[in-house]
C-alpha positions in Angstrom: 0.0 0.0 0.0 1.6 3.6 -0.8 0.5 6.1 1.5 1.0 9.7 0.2 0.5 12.5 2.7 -0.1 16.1 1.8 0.6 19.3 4.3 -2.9 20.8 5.2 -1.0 23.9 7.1 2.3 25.1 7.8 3.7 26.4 11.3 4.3 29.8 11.1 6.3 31.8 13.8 6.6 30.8 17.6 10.4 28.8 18.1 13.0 28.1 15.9 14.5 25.7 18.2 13.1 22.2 19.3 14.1 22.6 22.7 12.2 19.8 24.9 10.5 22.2 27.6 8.3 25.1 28.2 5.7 25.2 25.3 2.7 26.4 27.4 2.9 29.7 26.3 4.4 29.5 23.0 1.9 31.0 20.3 2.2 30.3 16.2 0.3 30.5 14.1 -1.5 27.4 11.9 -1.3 28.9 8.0 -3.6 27.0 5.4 -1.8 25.6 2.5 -3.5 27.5 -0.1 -5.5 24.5 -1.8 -8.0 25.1 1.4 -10.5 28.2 1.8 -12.0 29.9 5.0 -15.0 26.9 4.1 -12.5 24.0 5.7 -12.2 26.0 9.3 -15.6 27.2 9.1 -16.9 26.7 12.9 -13.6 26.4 14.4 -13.6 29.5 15.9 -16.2 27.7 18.5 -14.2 25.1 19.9 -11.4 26.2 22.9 -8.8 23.3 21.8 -7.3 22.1 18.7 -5.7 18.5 17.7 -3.2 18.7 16.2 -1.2 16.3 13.9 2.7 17.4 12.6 5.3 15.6 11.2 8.8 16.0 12.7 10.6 17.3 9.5 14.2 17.3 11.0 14.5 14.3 12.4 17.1 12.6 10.1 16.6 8.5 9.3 19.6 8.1 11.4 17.8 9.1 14.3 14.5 7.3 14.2 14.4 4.6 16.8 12.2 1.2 16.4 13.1 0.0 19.8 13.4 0.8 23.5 15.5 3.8 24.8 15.6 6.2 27.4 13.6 8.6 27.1 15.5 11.9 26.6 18.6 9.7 27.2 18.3 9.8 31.1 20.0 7.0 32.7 17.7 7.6 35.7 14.3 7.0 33.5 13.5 3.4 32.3 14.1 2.1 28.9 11.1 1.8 27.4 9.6 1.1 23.2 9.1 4.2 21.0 5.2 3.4 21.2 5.3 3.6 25.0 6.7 7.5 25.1 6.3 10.3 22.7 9.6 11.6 21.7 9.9 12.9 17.9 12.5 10.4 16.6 9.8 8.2 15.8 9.5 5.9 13.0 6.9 8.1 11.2 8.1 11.0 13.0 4.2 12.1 13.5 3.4 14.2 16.7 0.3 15.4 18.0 -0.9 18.1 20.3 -3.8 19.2 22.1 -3.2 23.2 21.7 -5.2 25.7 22.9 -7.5 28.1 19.8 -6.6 32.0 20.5 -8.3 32.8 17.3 -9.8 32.3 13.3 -8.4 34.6 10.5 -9.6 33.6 7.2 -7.3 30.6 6.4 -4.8 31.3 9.3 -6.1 29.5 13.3 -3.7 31.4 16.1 -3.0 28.7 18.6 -1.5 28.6 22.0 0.9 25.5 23.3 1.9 23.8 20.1 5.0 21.9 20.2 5.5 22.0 17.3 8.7 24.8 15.4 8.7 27.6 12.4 8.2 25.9 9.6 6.7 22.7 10.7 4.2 20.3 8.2 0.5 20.2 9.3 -0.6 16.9 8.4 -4.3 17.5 10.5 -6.3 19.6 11.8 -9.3 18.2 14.4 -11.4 20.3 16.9 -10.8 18.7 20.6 -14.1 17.0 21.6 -14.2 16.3 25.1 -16.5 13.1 24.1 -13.1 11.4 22.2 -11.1 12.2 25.5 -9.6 9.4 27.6 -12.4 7.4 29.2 -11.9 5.9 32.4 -9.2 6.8 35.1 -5.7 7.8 33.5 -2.6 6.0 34.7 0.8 6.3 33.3 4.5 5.5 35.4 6.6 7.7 37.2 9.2 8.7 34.6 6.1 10.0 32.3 4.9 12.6 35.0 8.5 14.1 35.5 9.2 14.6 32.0 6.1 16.4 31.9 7.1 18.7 35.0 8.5 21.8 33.3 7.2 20.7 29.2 3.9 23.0 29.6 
């Protein structure tokens, strides 16, 4: 099966640098490519939170891990299988983010707390429902809540 996938948007402004921590209050802007009109974010403007879905573009081949690892290399942390963490060295190299919607401009969504840098391929764009949220109590280890400590 070939599997083609086309940018919907583009990351425009917020960081340059992929630094691991402090993207709460990071804003950027979400750019339609222009095959889309203001028609494919019509009603967006009436949801709080957006999901979205990026692809890592820097992450070289050579760094893409199928395996376990550390995660973020610290000896201290478990090693644990790419699918059980969410570091960008993925083998797809697709991230996703719950970001929060500051506003609607025509073909341009301003969003709050994406982890995402300059320049950065939109691969999706969903409104966050809180009916597809986790259902049921969420548990996840130690190591997942410390490396979360300072990231927002």
């Amino acid at each position: 099966m070939d599997i083609t996938m086309v940018p919907v948007a583009r990351v425009r402004g917020g960081r340059t640098d992929p630094t691991d921590d402090g993207w709460g209050d990071e804003l950027c802007i979400l750019e339609l490519e222009e095959r889309f009109s203001t028609e494919s974010i019509a009603g967006l403007e009436a949801f709080s939170h957006l999901d979205v879905v990026f692809l890592f573009h820097l992450v070289d081949d050579s760094e893409v891990t199928t395996g376990a690892r550390r995660p973020r290399g610290r000896a201290d942390w478990p090693e644990v299988g790419i699918f059980a963490q969410r570091g960008k060295v993925r083998p797809n190299r697709i991230g996703t983010t719950t970001c929060s919607i500051v506003a609607v401009d025509g073909t341009r969504v301003t969003v709050r707390g994406l982890d995402a840098i300059d320049g950065t391929p939109v691969l999706d764009l969903k409104p966050h429902m809180a009916g597809f949220d986790a259902r049921g109590e969420v548990h996840q280890p130690a190591w997942a809540d410390e490396i979360m400590a300072d990231y927002w």
